[in-house]
N, CA, C and O atoms as CSV, one atom per row, in Angstrom:
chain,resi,resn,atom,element,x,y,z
A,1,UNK,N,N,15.127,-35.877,98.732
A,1,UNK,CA,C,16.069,-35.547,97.677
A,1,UNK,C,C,16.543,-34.101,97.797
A,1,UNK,O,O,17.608,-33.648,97.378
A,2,UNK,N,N,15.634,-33.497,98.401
A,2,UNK,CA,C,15.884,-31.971,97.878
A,2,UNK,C,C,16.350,-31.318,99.343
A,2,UNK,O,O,16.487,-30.096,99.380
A,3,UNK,N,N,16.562,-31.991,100.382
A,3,UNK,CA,C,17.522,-30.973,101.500
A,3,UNK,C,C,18.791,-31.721,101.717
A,3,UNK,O,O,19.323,-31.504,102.806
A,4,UNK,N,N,19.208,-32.299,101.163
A,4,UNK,CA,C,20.475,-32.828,100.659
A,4,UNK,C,C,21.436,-32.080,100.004
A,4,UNK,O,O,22.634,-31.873,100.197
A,5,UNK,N,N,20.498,-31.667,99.056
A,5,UNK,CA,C,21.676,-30.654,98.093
A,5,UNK,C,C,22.139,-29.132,98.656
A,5,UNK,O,O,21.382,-28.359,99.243
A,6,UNK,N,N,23.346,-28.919,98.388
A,6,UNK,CA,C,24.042,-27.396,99.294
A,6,UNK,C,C,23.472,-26.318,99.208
A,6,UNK,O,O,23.653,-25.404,100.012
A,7,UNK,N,N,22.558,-26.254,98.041
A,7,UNK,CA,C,21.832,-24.873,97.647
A,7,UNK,C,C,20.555,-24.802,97.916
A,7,UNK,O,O,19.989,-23.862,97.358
A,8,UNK,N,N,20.016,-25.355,98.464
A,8,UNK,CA,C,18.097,-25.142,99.012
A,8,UNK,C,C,18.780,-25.499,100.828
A,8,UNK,O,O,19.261,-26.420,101.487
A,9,UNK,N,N,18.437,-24.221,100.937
A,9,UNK,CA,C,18.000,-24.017,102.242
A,9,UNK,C,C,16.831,-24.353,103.299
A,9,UNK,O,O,16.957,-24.421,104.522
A,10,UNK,N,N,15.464,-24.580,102.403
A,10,UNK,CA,C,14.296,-24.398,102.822
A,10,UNK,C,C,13.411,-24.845,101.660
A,10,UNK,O,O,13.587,-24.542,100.479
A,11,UNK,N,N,12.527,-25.537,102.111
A,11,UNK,CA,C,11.650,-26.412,100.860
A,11,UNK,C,C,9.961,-26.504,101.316
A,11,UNK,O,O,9.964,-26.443,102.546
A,12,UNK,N,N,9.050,-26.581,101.000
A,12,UNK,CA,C,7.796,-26.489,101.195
A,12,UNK,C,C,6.786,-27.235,100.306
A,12,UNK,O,O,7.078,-27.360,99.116
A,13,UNK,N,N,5.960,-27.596,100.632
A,13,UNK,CA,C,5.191,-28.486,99.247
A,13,UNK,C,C,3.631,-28.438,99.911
A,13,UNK,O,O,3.469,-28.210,101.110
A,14,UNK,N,N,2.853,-28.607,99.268
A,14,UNK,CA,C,1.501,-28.580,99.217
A,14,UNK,C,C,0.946,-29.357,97.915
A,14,UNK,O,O,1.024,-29.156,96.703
A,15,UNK,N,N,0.402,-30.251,98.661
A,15,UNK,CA,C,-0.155,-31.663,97.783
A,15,UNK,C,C,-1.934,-31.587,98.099
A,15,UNK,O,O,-2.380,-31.476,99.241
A,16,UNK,N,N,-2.461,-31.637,97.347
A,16,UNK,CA,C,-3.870,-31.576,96.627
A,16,UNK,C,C,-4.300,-33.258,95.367
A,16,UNK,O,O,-3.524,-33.811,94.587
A,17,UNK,N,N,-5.618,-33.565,95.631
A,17,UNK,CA,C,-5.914,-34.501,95.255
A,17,UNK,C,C,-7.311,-34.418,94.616
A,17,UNK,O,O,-8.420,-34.369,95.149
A,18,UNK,N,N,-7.001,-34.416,93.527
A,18,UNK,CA,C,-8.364,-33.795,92.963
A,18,UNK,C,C,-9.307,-35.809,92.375
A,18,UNK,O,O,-8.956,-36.576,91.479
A,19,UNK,N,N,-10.381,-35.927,93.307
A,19,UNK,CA,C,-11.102,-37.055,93.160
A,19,UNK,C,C,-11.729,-37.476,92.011
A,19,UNK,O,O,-11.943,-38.667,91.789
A,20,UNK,N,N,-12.141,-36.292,91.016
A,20,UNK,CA,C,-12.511,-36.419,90.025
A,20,UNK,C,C,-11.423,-36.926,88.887
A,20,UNK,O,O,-11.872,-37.736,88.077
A,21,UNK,N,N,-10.431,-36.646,88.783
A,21,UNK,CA,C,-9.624,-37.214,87.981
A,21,UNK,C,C,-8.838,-38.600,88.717
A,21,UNK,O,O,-8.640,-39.714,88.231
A,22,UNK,N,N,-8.579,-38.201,89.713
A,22,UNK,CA,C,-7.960,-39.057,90.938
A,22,UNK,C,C,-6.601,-39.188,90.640
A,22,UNK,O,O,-6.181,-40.329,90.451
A,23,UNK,N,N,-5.658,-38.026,90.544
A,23,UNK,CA,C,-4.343,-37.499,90.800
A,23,UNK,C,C,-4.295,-36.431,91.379
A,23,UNK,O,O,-5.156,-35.613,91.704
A,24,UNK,N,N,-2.758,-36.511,91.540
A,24,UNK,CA,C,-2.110,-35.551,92.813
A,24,UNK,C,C,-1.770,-34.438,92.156
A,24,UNK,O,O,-1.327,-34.493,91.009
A,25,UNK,N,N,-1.934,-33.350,92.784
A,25,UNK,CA,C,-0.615,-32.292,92.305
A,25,UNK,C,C,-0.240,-31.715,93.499
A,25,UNK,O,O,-0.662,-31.969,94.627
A,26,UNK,N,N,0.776,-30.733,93.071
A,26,UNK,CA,C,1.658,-30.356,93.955
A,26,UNK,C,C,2.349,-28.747,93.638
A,26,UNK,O,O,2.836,-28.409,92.559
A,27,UNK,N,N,2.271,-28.099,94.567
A,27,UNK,CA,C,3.124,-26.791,94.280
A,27,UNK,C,C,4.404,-26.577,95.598
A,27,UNK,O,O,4.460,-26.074,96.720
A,28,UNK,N,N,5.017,-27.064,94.962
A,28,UNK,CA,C,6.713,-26.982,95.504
A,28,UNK,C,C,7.459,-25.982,95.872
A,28,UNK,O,O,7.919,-25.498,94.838
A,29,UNK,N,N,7.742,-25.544,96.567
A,29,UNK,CA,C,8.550,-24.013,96.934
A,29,UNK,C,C,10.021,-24.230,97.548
A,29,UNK,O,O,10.280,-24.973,98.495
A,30,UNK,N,N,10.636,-23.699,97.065
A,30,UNK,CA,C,12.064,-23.530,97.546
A,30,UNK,C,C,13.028,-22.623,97.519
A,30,UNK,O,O,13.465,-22.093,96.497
A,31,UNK,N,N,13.474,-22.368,98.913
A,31,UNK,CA,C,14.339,-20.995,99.113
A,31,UNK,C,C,15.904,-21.547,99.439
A,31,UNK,O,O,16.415,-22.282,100.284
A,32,UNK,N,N,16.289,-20.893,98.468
A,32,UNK,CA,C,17.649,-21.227,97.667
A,32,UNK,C,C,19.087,-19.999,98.101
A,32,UNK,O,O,19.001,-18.771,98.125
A,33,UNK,N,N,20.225,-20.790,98.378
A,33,UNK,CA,C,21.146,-19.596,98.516
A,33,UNK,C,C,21.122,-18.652,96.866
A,33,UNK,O,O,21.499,-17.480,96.886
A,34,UNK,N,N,20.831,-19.050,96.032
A,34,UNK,CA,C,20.974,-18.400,94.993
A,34,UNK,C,C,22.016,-18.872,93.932
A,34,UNK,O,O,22.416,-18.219,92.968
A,35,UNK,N,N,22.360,-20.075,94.284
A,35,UNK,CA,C,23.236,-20.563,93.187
A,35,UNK,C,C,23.111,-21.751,92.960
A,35,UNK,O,O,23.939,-22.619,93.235
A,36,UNK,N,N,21.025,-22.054,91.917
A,36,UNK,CA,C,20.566,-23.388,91.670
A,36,UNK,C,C,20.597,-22.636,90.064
A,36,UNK,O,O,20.381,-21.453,89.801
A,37,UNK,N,N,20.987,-23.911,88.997
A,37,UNK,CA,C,21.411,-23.337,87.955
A,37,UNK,C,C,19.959,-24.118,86.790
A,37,UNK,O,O,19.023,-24.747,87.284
A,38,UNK,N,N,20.061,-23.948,85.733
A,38,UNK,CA,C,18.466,-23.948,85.173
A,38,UNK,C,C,18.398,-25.749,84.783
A,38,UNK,O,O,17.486,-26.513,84.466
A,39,UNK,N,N,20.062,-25.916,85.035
A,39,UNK,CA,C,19.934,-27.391,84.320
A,39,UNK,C,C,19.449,-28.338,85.904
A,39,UNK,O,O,18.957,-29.459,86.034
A,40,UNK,N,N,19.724,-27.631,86.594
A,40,UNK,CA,C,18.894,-28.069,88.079
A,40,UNK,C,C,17.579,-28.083,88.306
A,40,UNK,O,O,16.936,-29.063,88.683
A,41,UNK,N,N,17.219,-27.152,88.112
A,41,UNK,CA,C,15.651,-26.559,87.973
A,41,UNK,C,C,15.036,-27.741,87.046
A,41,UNK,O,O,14.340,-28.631,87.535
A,42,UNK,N,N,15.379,-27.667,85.551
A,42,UNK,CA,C,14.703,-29.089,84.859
A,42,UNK,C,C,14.629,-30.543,86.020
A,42,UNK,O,O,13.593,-31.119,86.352
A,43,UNK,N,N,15.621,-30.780,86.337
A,43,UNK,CA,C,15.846,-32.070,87.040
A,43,UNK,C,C,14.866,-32.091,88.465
A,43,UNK,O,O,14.367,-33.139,88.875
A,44,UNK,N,N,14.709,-30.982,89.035
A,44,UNK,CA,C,13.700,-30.945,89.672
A,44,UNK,C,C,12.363,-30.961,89.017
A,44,UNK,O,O,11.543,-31.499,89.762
A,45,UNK,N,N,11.980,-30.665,88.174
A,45,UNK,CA,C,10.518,-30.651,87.517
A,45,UNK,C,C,10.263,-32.058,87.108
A,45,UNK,O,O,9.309,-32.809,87.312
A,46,UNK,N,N,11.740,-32.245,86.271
A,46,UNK,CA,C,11.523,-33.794,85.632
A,46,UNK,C,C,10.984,-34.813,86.934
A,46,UNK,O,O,10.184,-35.735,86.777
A,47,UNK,N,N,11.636,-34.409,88.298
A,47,UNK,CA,C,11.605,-35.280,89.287
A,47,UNK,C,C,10.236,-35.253,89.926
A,47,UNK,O,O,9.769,-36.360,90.193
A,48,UNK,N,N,9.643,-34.390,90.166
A,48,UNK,CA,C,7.982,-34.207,90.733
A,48,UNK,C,C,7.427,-34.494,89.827
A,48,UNK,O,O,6.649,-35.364,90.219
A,49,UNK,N,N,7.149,-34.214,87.868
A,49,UNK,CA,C,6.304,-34.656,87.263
A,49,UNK,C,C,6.139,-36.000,86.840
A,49,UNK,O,O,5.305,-36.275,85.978
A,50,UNK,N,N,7.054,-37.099,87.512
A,50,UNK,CA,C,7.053,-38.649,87.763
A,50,UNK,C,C,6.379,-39.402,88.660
A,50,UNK,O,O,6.139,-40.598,88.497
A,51,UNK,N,N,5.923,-38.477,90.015
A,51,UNK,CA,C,5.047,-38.511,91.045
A,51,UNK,C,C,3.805,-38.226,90.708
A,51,UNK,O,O,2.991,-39.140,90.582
A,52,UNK,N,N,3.296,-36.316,90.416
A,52,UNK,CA,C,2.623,-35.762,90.485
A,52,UNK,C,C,1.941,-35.434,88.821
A,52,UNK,O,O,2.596,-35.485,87.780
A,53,UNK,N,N,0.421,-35.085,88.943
A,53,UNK,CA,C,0.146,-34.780,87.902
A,53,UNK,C,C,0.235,-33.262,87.357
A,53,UNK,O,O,0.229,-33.073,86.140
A,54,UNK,N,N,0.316,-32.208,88.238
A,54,UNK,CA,C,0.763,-30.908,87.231
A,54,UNK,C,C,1.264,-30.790,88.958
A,54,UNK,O,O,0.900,-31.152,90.077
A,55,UNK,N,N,2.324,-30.035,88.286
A,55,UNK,CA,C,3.627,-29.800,89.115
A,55,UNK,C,C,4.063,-27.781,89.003
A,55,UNK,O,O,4.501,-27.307,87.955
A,56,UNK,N,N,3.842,-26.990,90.155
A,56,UNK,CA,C,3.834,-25.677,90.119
A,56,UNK,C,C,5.252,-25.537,91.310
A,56,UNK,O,O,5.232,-25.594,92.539
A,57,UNK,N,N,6.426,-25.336,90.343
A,57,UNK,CA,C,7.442,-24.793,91.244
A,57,UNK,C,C,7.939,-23.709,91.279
A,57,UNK,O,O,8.040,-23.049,90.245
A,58,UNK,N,N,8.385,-23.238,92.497
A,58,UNK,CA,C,8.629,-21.897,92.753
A,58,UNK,C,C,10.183,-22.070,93.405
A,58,UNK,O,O,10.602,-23.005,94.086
A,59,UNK,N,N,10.928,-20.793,92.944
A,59,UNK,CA,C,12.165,-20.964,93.615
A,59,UNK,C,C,12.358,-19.582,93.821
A,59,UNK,O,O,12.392,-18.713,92.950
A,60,UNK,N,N,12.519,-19.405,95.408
A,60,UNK,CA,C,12.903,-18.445,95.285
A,60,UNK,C,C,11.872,-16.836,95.357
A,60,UNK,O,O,12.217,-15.680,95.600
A,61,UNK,N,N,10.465,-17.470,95.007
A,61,UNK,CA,C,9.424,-16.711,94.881
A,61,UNK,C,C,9.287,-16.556,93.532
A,61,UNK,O,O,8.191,-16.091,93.221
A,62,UNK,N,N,10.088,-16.806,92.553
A,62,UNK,CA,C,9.448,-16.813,91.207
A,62,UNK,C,C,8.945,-18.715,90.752
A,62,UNK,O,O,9.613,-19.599,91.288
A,63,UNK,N,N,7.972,-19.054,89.940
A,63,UNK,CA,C,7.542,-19.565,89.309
A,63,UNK,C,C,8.191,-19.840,88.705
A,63,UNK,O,O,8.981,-18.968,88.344
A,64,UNK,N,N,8.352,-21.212,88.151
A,64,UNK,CA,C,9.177,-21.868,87.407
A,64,UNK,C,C,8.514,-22.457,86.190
A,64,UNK,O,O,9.174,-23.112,85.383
């Protein structure tokens, strides 16, 4: 989904599986020309926290 769109350049993810609960999470990274707008940003969160159980995104180097 996410190297499709014109504004992420570069994307990264790191998936972890914690046995004791037995879900996934994930911390997502993405380097962006600089013109991803906040109603984007939701739609990405909305979109990993449907997969994943806590979802840590970064754009850009800031935390989302």
């Amino acid at each position: 989904m996410f190297v499709d769109e014109d504004e992420i350049e570069s994307a990264d993810a790191t998936i972890s599986y914690d046995e004791e609960t037995e879900q996934h999470s994930i911390e997502f990274s993405l380097k962006t020309n600089g013109k991803v707008d906040r109603e984007k940003i939701e739609v990405y969160k909305t979109y990993l926290s449907k997969t994943y159980a806590d979802v840590i995104l970064i754009i850009d180097g800031e935390t989302m």
